[in-house]
N, C-alpha and C positions, 0 to 999 in steps of 0.2 A: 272027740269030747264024749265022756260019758254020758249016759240018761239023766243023770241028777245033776251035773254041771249041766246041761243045754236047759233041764227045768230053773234051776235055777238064773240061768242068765236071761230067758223069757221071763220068770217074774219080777229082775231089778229094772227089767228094758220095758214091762207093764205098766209099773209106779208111776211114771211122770205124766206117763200117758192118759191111765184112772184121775190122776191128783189133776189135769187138766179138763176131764169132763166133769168132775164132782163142780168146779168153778163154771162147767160154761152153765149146769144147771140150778144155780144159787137161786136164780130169781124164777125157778117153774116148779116142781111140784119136790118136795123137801123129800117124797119116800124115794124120787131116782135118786139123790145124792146120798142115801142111806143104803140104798141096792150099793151103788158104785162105792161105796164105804167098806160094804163085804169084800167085794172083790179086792181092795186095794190092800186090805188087812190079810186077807188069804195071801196075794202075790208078797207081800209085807214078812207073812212067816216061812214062805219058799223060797226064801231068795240067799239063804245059809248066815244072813248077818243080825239076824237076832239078839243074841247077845251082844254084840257091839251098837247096837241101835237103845236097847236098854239100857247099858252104861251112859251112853250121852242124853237120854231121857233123863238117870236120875242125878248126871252133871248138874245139868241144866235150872237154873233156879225157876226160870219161864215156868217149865212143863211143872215144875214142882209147887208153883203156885196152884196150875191150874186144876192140879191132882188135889192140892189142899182145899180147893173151892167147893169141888163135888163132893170131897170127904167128908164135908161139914157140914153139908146137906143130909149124908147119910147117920153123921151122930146128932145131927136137929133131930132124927125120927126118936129119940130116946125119950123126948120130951116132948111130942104133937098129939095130942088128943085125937085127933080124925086122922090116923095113917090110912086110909083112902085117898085123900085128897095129897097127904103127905109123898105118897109112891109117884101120885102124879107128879107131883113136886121135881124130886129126885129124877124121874123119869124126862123133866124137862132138862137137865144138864146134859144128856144126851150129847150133843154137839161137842161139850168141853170136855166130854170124858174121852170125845175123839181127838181129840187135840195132838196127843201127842203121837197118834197115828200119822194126822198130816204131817206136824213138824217132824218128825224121823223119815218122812217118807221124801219130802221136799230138798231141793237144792238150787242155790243161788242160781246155776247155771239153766233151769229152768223156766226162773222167776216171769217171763216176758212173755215166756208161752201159758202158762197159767192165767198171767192178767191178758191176753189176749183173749182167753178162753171163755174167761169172765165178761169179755166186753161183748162176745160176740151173742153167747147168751142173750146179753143184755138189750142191744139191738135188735133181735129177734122180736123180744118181748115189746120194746118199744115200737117195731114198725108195726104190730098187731095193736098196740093201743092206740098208736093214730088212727089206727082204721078203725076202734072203736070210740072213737069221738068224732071221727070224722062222718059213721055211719048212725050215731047220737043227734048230732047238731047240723048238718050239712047234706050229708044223701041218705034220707030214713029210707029209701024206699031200695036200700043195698041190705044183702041177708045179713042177717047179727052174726059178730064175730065169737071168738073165744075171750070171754070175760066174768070177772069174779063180783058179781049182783050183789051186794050189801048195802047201798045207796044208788039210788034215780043216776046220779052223775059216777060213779065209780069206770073206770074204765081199764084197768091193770085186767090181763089177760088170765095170769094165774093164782096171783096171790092179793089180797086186798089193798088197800091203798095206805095202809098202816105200815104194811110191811113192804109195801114196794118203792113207795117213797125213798125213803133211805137207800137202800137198795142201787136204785134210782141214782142217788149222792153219789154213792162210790164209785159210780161206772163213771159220769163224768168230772167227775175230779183225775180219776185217772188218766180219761182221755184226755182234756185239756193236757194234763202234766205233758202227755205225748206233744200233743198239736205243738205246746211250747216246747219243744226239744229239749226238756228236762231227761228223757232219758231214750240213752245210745242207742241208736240203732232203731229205733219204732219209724213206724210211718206216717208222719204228719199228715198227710192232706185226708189218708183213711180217720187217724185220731181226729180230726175235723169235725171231722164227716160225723162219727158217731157221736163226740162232746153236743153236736147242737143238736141231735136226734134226740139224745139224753135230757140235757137240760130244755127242751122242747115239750117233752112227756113229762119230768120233772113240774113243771109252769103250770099244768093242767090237771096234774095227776092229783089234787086236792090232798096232799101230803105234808101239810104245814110242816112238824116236824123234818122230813126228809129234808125242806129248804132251809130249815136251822140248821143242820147238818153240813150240807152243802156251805153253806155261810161259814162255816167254823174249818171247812177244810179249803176254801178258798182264800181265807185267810192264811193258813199255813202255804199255801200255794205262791203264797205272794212272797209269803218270807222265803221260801225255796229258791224262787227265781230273783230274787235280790238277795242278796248278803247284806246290801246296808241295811239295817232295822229302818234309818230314818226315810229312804228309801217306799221301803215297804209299807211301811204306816201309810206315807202321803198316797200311797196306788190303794190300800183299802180303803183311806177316807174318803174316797175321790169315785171311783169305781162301785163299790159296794153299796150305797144309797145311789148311784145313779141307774144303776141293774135294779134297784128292788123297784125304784118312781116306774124305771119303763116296762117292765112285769105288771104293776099296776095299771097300766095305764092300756097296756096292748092285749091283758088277757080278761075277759069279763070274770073267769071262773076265778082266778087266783085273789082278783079284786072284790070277792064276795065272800071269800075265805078269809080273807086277812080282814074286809070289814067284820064281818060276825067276832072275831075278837075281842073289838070294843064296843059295840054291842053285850055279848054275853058280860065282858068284866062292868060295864054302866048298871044293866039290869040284876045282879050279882043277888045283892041285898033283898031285891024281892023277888027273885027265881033262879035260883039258884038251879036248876033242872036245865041247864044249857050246857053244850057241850065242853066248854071252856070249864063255866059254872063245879058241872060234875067233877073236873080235873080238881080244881081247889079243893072240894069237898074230901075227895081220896086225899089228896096230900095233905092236909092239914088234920084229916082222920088217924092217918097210916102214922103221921108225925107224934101225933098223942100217944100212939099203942107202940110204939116204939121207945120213948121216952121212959114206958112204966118195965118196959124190959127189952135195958137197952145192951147188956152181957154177952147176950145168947140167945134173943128174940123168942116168940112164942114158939116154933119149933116148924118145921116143912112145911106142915098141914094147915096151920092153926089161923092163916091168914084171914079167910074170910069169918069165920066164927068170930074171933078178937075184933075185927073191924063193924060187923054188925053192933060188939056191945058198948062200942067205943062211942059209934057214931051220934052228934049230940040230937038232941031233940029237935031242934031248929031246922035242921037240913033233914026230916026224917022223911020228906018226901024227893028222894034222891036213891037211886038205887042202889043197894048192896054191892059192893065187888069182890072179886077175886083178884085183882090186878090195881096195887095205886098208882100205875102209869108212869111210875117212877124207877128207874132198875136198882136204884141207892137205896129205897124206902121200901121197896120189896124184900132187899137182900140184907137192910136191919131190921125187918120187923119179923122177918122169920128166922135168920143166923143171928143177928146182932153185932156187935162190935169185932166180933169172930169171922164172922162174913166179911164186914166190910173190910176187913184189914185184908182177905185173903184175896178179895175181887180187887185192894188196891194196888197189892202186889202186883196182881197178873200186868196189870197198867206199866207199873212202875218197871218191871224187866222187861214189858215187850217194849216197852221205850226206849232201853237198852241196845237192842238190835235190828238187825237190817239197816234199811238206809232211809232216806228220808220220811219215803212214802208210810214207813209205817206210824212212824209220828203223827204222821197227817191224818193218817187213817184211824189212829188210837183216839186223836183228837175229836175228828166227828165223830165216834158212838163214845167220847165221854159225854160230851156235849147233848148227842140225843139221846143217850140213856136219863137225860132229866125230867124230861118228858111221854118217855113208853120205857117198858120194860122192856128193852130190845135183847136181853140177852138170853132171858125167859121166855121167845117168840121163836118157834122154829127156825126160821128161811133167815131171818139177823144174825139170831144167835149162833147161827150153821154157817152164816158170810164170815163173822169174827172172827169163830174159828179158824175156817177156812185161810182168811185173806192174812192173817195175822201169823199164821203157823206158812206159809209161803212167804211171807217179809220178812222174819226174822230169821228161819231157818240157816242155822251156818253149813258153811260148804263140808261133806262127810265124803266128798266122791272118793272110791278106790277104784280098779281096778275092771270093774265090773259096770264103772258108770261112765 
């Protein structure tokens, strides 16, 4: 074998290998899965199939969505006033501009090792957050662990509890899928093992959203493992409020979370400066500045400028943002109806493909994108990518693989 044939079959025999650690590090610090990003796009151009990996990118309606999404971030800068803020902007698709890096690099025959890689991540992350509530609430007098201080109770090791949450969701949905023998060949009693680890750190992790999340792919979960609809309805109606009562009831922290809800929407009217409170305010702000340009949105940048002059008098003691906590109302108040149609695409074709899981999984970040901008958040918007470009990816193997 020549010197450029053996480089080349060390960089096809790297790919799966990379596209497994870029998942196991989803949920720790977002610049190693941009390291390992490099390297899998280096081995990606060594590996002699370039051209043929291009042709099935510009097949692909998926990737051609996702191409179209970032594009239009970049012809928003034509019309943003503050291109500082607008580069930031742009700068955050980051993730989606890799997309089609993962998906060309991915194959089904991998799929297991990947969501394995992810889970173990995941686990990691979560045996250190027990020990940081466990070194919180239970033994203070144990040295502090590795954790990311943005709240008294936050307890996520690396990334905040905004983004771990969800995070969080996708690791045990997917074990559960395992634990139920939804798919071939996995490990049950390990999938077990990690689902209640998961949804354990989940309970505590003050990640309201994430549990929306979880909620909306649990429900897919159910229709999974039943084919009869009528079936599955009665196991969500049944299961689903009897999981939330006993959450409530066995976790003090979750049970304080979920009261301040109604709290914050009671007290709404005369303080609106609560955290819920704040939510309304963005979205019913973002929803105004959006309506007055609803085509083509203010442009990348323009989001917090617009939103300050939007904001009415009444709530004027509420803080400014950059983010209406919404990924819909982020992505029409600066692209507009150009945006949203190109972010429903991506939805609409990755639904298309793979096999169940990715349904499931499209479904919880549509669901919690109502709530945060997950797609706008590094370590989310980098999982989406990620998990979504491993599930649908179709089989390309030749010779080499």
């Amino acid at each position: 074998m020549s010197a450029l044939h053996a480089l080349r079959a060390r960089a096809t025999a790297a790919q799966p290998w990379l596209l497994s650690a870029i998942c196991a590090v989803l949920a720790l610090k977002v610049s190693w899965a941009y390291a390992l990003s490099f390297f899998l796009l280096a081995a990606w151009l060594l590996d002699g199939r370039v051209i043929a990996k291009l042709g099935a990118i510009v097949r692909s309606p998926l990737c051609l969505a996702v191409i179209a999404s970032v594009l239009i971030y970049l012809l928003a800068m034509a019309w943003t006033a503050d291109t500082a803020a607008g580069w930031k902007m742009v700068g955050r698709q980051t993730p989606l501009m890799l997309f089609a890096l993962y998906w060309s690099s991915a194959e089904p025959a991998d799929r297991e090792r990947h969501v394995s890689a992810f889970l173990g991540g995941l686990a990691v992350c979560a045996l250190l957050a027990h020990y940081n509530w466990l070194q919180l609430h239970w033994l203070t007098e144990l040295p502090a662990g590795i954790r990311v201080v943005k709240s008294p109770g936050d307890t996520a090791p690396f990334v905040d509890r905004i983004t771990y949450a969800p995070l969080l969701a996708l690791g045990a949905y997917l074990a559960l899928r395992r634990a139920l023998g939804l798919t071939p060949g996995a490990r049950r009693g390990a999938a077990t093992l990690i689902a209640a680890l998961l949804l354990a750190n989940l309970l505590f992790s003050g990640g309201r959203a994430g549990l929306v999340m979880f909620i909306a792919m649990a429900i897919g979960l159910a229709f999974e493992a039943f084919h009869a609809r009528r079936r599955a309805l009665l196991l969500c109606a049944a299961l689903l409020p009897l999981s939330l009562l006993a959450a409530y009831q066995t976790s003090d922290y979750f049970a304080q979370r979920v009261d301040a809800i109604g709290t914050d929407l009671h007290s709404f009217e005369q303080n609106p400066n609560t955290s819920v409170g704040q939510r309304m305010v963005y979205w019913a702000t973002s929803w105004a500045v959006f309506t007055e340009h609803p085509l083509i949105g203010v442009g990348s940048g323009d989001f917090q400028a617009e939103y300050t002059r939007a904001k009415p008098e009444k709530w004027a003691m509420t803080p400014d943002s950059y983010n209406p906590h919404n990924q819909y109302l982020m992505t029409g108040v600066t692209t507009g109806l150009l945006g949203l149609a190109a972010l429903a695409a991506i939805f609409a074709f990755a639904a298309r493909g793979g096999d169940a899981r990715s349904r499931t999984v499209l479904a919880g970040f549509a669901v919690v994108c109502l709530f945060e901008s997950y797609l706008w958040r590094s370590n989310t918007a980098l999982a989406f990518a990620v998990l979504v470009a491993v599930l649908t990816a179709p089989s390309r193997a030749g010779p080499g693989r």
